[in-house]
TORSEGU-689223 format. One record per residue (C-alpha): x, y, z. Coordinates in steps of 0.5 Angstrom, whole numbers, plus 500, padded with zeros to 3 digits. Example, Ala and Ser with C-alpha at 12.3 -4.5 7.8 and 13.67 -1.06 7.14 Angstrom:
  east  north   up
   525    491  516
   527    498  514
END
This chain:
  east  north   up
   212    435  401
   219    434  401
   222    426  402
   225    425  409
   233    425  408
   237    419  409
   240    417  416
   247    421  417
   253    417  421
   260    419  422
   264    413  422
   268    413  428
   271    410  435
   278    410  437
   283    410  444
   277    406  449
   270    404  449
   269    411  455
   272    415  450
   269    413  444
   262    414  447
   264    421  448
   264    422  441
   258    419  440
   254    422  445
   257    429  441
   256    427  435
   249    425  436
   248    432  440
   250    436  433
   245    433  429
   249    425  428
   242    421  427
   245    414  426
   251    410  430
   256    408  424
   262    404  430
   270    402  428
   273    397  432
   280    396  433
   284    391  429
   285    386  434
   276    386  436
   276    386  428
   281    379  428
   278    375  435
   284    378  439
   284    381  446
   289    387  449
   293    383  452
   294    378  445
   301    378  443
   298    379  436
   295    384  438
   301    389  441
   302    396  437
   294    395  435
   289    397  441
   285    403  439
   289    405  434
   283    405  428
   278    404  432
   275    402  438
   277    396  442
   271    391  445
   274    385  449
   267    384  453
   261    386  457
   263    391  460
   266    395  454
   260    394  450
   256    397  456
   261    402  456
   260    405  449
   254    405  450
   252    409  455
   246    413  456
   245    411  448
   239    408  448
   240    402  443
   232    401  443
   231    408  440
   239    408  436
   240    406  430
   247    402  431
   251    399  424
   257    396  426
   262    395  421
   266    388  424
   266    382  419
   270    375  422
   267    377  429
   260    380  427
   256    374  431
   260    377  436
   259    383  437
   252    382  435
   252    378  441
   254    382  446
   249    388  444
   243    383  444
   247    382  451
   247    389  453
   240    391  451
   238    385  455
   242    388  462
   239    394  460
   231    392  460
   231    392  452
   227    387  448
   232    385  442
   226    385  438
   225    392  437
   233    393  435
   235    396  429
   241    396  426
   246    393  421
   252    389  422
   257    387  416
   258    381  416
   260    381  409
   267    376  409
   268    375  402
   271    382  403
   275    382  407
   278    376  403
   278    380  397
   280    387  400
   280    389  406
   284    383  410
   281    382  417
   278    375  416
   280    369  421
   276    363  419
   276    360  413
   270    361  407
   265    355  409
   265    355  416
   265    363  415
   259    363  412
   256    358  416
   257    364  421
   254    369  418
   248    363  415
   247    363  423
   247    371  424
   241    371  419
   237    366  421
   237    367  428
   236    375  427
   230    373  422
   227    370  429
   229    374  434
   231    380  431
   226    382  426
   228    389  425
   235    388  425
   240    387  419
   244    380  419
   249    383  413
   251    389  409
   254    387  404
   259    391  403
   262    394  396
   265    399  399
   272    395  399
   272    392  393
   272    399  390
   278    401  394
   281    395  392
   280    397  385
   275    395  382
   271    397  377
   264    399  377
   263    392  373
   266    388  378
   264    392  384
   257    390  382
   258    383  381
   261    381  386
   258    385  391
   251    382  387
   255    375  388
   257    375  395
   249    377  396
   247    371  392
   252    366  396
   249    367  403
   242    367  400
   243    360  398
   247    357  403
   241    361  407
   235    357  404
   239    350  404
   240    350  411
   233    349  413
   234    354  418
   228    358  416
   222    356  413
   220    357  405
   214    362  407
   220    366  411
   224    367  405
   222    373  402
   222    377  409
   229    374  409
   231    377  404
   227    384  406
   233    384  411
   239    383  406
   243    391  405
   249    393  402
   254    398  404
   257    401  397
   262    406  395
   261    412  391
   267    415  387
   268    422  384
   266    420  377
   259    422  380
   254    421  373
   258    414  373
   257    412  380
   249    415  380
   248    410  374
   252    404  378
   247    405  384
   241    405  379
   244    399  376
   245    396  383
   238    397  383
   234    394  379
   238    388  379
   238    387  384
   230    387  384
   231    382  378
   234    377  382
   230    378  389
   224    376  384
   227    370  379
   232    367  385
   227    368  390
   221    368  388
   219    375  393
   213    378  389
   213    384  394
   216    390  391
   218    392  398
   222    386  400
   225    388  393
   228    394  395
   235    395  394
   238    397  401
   244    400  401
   249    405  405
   255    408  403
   261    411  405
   263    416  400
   271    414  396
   277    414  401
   281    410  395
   282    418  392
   283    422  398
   290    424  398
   295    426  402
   298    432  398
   294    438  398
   289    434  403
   284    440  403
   282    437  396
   278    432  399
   274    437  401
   270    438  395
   271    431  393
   267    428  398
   262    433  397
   263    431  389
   261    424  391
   256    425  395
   252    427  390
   253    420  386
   248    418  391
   243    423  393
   241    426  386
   238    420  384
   231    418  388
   230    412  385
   237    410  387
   238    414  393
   242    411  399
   239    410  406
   244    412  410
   251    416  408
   257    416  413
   262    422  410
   270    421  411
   273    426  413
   279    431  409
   285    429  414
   283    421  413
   290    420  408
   294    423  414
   291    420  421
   285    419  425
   280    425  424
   279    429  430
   272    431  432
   272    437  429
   274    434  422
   268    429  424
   263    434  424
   266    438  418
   263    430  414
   257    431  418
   255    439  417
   257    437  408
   251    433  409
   246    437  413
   247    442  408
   245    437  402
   240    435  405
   237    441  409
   239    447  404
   239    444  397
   233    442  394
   234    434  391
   229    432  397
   224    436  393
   223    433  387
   221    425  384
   228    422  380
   231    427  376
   234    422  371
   228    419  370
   228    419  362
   235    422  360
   238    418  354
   245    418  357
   242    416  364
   239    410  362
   245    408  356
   250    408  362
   246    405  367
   244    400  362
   250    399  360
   253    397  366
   247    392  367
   249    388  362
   256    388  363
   255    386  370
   250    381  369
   255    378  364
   260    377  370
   257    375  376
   254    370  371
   262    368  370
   263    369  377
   257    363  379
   259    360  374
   265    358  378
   261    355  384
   260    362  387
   263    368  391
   266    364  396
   268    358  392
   272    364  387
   275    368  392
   282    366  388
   280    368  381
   277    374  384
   282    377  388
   287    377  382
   282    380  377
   282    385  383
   289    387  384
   290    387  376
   285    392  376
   288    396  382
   294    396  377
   292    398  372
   289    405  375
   296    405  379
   299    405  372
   294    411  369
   295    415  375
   303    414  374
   302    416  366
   298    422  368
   293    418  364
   289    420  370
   289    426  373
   289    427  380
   289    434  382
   296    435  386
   298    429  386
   300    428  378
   297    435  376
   297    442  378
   301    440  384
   303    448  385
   300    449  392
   301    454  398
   303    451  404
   296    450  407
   294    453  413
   290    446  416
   296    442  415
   301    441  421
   302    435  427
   295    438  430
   292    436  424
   289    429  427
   287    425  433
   294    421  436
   292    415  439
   295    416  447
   301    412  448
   298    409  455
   292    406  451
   294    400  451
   297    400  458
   290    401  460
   287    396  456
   291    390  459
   290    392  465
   282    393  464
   282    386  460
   287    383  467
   281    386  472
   275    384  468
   277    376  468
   279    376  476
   272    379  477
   269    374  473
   265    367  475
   271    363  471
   267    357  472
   261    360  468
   266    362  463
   270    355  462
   262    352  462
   260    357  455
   266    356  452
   265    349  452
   258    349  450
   261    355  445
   265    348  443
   260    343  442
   255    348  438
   261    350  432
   262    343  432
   254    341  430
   249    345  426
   247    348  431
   246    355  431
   253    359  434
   248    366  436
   245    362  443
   252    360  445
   254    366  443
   251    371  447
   250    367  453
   259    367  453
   257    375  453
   252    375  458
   257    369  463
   263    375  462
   267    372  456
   272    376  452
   273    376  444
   279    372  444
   275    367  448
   270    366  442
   275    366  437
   279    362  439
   274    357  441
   271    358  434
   280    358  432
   280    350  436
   274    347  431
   275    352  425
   282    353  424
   285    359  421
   285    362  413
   290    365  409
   287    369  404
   291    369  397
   295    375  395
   293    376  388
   300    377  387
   302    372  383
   295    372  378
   295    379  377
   297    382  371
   301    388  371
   303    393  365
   310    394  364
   309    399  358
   314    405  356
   314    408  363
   318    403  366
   323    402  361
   328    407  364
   326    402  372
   328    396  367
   334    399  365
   337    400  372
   335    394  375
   337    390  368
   345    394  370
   344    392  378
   342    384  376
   349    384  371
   353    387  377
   349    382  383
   350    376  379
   342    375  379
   335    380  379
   334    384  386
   331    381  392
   325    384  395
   321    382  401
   315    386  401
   312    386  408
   306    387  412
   307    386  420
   301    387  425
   294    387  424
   293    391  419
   290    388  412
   289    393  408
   294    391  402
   292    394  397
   298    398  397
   303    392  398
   300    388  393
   301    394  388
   309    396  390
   310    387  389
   307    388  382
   310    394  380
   317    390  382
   316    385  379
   315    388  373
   321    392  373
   324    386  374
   325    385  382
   325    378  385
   319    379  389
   317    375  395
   310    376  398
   307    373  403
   301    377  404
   299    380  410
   298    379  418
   306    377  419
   309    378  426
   315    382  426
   319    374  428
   316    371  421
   319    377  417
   325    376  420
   325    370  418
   323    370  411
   329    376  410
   333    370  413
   331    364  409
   330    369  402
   337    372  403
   333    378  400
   337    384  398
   331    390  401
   326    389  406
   320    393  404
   314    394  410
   307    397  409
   304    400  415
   297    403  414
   294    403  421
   298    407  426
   303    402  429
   310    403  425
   313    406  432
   311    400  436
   312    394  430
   318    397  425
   324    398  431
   321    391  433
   322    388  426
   328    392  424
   331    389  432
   330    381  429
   333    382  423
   340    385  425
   339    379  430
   338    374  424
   344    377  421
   341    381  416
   344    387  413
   339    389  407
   336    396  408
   329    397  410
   325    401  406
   318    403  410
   311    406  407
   304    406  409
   301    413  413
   307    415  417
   307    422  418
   312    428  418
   314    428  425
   315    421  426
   320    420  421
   327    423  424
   325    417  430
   325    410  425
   331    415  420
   335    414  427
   333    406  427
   336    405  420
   330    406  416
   330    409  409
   324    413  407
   326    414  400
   323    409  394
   325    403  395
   329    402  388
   334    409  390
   336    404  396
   337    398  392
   342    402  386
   345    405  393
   346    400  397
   345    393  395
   352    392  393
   355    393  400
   349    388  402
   351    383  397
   358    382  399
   356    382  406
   351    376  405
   356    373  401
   361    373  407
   355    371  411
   353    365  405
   361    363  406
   361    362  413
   355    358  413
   358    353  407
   364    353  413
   360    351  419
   356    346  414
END
């Protein structure tokens, strides 16, 4: 008889909760058996529509949840005590957890019988994926909170999914991934067991509940040993750490989505195959298959999918798991000599660096270490898919193509401009038909609760039942907390300046003689937007040829950018956009800086598509490589800043 295949997600949401719900309700009708929603970037960072913060950003990568009724709204005619519900949100995940206890209440369902996953893993986002508030320990007393209070009252749900997905995407290897995912894992279990929340009897259930939401890249013998790896240390550690001596509650739980790091925008048909490709890394192995599997679609690197593309993803994996045949036999690896040498292998390495990684103090007490091995790691892979070292078809190889018939502007979802419009009126009209006394009530409780060892879930969704928003929580939360910045990575990574940058060297080291003094670059994230990634590898590669660099890391307002250009005396402004908002941030940023009296030429990169380009071009802006604008434009710059330098010697 044949295993019963994984639950199926597409991961999706976008525009508005009544949109985002339509989705669903196809997407469940086309054979979907799990919700997997994204949330927007101000939802992800504790902010409402109508937060300056937040401008360019509403429904733009996902779906906005500011209150009740949006949560309502999303899931309409779903119902949440048959569904089950991962939400992929981090530093708000008490949140939204919250409100979805909240909704199954108003609708007659015991929160008991909820299944689901929150993520909840904020060591990530540190590390990669930048949509953190807080900072780590009293994050962590967030996400000890959600564990133990779901441990009592939300039995089936999972309070975290630790999440090495993004570590991957930030460049780690299989080595690091293991480690830190494993370490992260082990940090919240600790401060879990020590916080006397939960009875020792009770551990072991605890720890049943812990799941993982991996990455599976296109080498898919590699990725097949990295989950086997995963496996049985994980199971190792649930029995040594944890004394858990049911192989059951041994189990290691995981998701996955499939590589996004190698989906390209060049010949993006090629995703195709590589999404199937890497699908097998996590099917094949029985003993190490994934629970769930959400695919990304083939359009990913140029926008938002359409739900065409979704259903594409999804259709890859019906015909996996209806029409091929790996649900049929026991593991089909159990023996091989290469299978378990690799996984061994990786074993043993990994071991070796989680207990570097403990030996710290812990994942959150190395978040600085680790963040800078990451970026060298990602600069290493840059290097060799730069070399050809790497070989990535139609990017640095075979890059021959026809035009291809699914290309064009219709080939993925725009966000409607009006959405934001809607989203602030919306969030202005929930507040006015509110009680506000109960509202000032909660917050104050909400307050008092951050402020003592209490558990934050009760006080939580009793804002999200009295009508509160997720600006509100988090900027209670941000009252007693604080706020964190996170470290760039920039400044420990080591980058690998070798033959291929000489001639880079060379131009920089001839412009420096003429200037007086290396180049300045300011490389710049404005908006919501945290995935770095990219920025922290230009500001590496620049230095490394030979760049001033200034990189102050992510989540800038166009106004601080301006100032740092200002105060930097930069000779380029380079800003990286990857969530959609450059229409809305980039005229923004490039205003202020005209107004401080900057002159350097701006440079942007990111997700910008084709039809956008001519509109920032009209600005002023440069699309071409950043070091074409310095060796055309950086000499009329620096006479401009130096008048500019005398002026201000006269005034003084």
């Amino acid at each position: 008889m044949a295993d019963r295949p994984w639950l199926m997600r597409t991961y999706s949401g976008h525009s508005t909760a009544r949109a985002s719900n339509e989705l669903y309700r196809s997407n469940l009708a086309k054979g979907q058996t799990g919700l997997s929603i994204a949330f927007d970037l101000p939802t992800q960072t504790g902010y409402d529509p109508d937060a300056p913060e937040a401008a360019g950003e509403v429904g733009k990568v996902g779906v906005p949840v500011a209150h009740l009724g949006h949560m309502d709204q999303l899931l309409d005619g779903i119902p949440v005590g048959e569904m089950n519900t991962s939400m992929t949100i981090n530093a708000t995940a008490a949140w939204l957890l919250g409100l979805y206890i909240a909704h199954a209440r108003n609708t007659g369902t015991d929160e008991a019988v909820l299944t689901g996953t929150i993520q909840n893993d904020i060591v990530k986002e540190y590390l990669s994926r930048g949509t953190y508030i807080f900072p780590p320990d009293h994050s962590r007393r967030l996400i000890v909170d959600t564990v133990a209070y779901t441990a009592k009252h939300v039995p089936k749900w999972n309070p975290i999914n630790v999440c090495s997905y993004h570590l991957q995407e930030a460049g780690a290897t299989p080595v690091q991934e293991i480690a830190y995912a494993l370490a992260t894992a082990i940090g919240v279990l600790d401060a879990v067991r020590d916080s006397g929340q939960i009875d020792a009897d009770n551990l072991a259930t605890v720890v049943g509940r812990i799941s993982f939401f991996c990455n599976a890249g296109i080498r898919f013998v590699e990725e097949t040993c990295k989950m086997r790896a995963f496996t049985q240390l994980w199971d190792r550690i649930c029995a040594d750490r944890y004394g858990v001596t049911d192989p059951k509650l041994r189990r290691f739980r995981y998701g996955v989505q499939v590589n996004s790091l190698g989906l390209t925008e060049s010949q993006p048909e090629n995703n195709v195959q590589r999404i199937v490709l890497e699908a097998l890394g996590v099917t094949l192995s029985k003993d190490a298959r994934a629970r769930s599997i959400q695919l990304p679609a083939w359009n990913e690197a140029l926008g938002l999918p359409r739900p065409w593309d979704q259903q594409w993803s999804l259709r890859m994996q019906q015909v996996l798991a209806f029409e091929t045949d790996p649900l049929e036999y026991d593991d089909i690896f159990a023996g091989s000599y290469v299978v378990e040498k690799k996984t061994s292998e990786l074993m043993d390495a990994s071991m070796a660096e989680l207990e570097d990684v403990l030996s710290m103090g812990g994942a959150f007490e190395a978040i600085d270490e680790l963040k800078a091995w990451l970026v060298t790691s990602q600069a290493e892979r840059t290097r060799r898919i730069e070399t050809g070292d790497l070989k990535v078809v139609g990017v640095n190889t075979f890059t021959e193509t026809a035009p291809s018939p699914l290309a064009g502007e219709e080939s993925f979802l725009k966000v409607k401009a009006e959405v934001e419009a809607e989203l602030l009126a919306d969030v202005a009209a929930w507040r006015d038909q509110r009680d506000t006394t109960a509202v000032t009530t909660a917050l104050d409780e909400l307050r008092r609760i951050a402020e003592s060892v209490e558990n934050i879930m009760p006080a939580t969704i009793a804002l999200a039942l009295a009508g509160g928003t997720t600006g509100e929580w988090a900027g209670a939360l941000r009252d007693v907390f604080g706020e964190y910045r996170a470290p760039t990575g920039v400044s420990g990574a080591v980058g690998h300046r070798g033959t291929e940058m000489a001639s880079a060297l060379e131009k920089v080291r001839a412009l420096s003689e003429k200037l007086g003094g290396p180049p300045k670059l300011l490389v710049a994230k404005p908006g919501l937007d945290g995935h770095s990634n990219g920025a922290e590898q230009v500001a590496v590669a620049a230095r490394d040829a030979g760049f001033e660099v200034v990189y102050q890391g992510i989540r800038l307002t166009p106004a601080q950018i301006a100032a740092a250009a200002r105060d930097e005396d930069v000779d380029v402004v380079g800003i990286s956009i990857l969530s959609g908002s450059h229409l809305e941030l980039v005229p923004d940023v490039i205003a202020r800086l005209r107004d401080e009296g900057v002159t350097a030429p701006v440079v942007v990169g990111g997700i910008i598509p084709e039809a956008d380009r001519p509109r920032l071009m009209e600005l002023g802006v440069d699309l071409r490589l950043a070091s074409a604008v310095v060796a055309s434009s950086s000499l009329s710059h620096r006479a401009a800043r130096e008048a500019r330098m005398r002026r201000r010697a006269v005034r003084r």
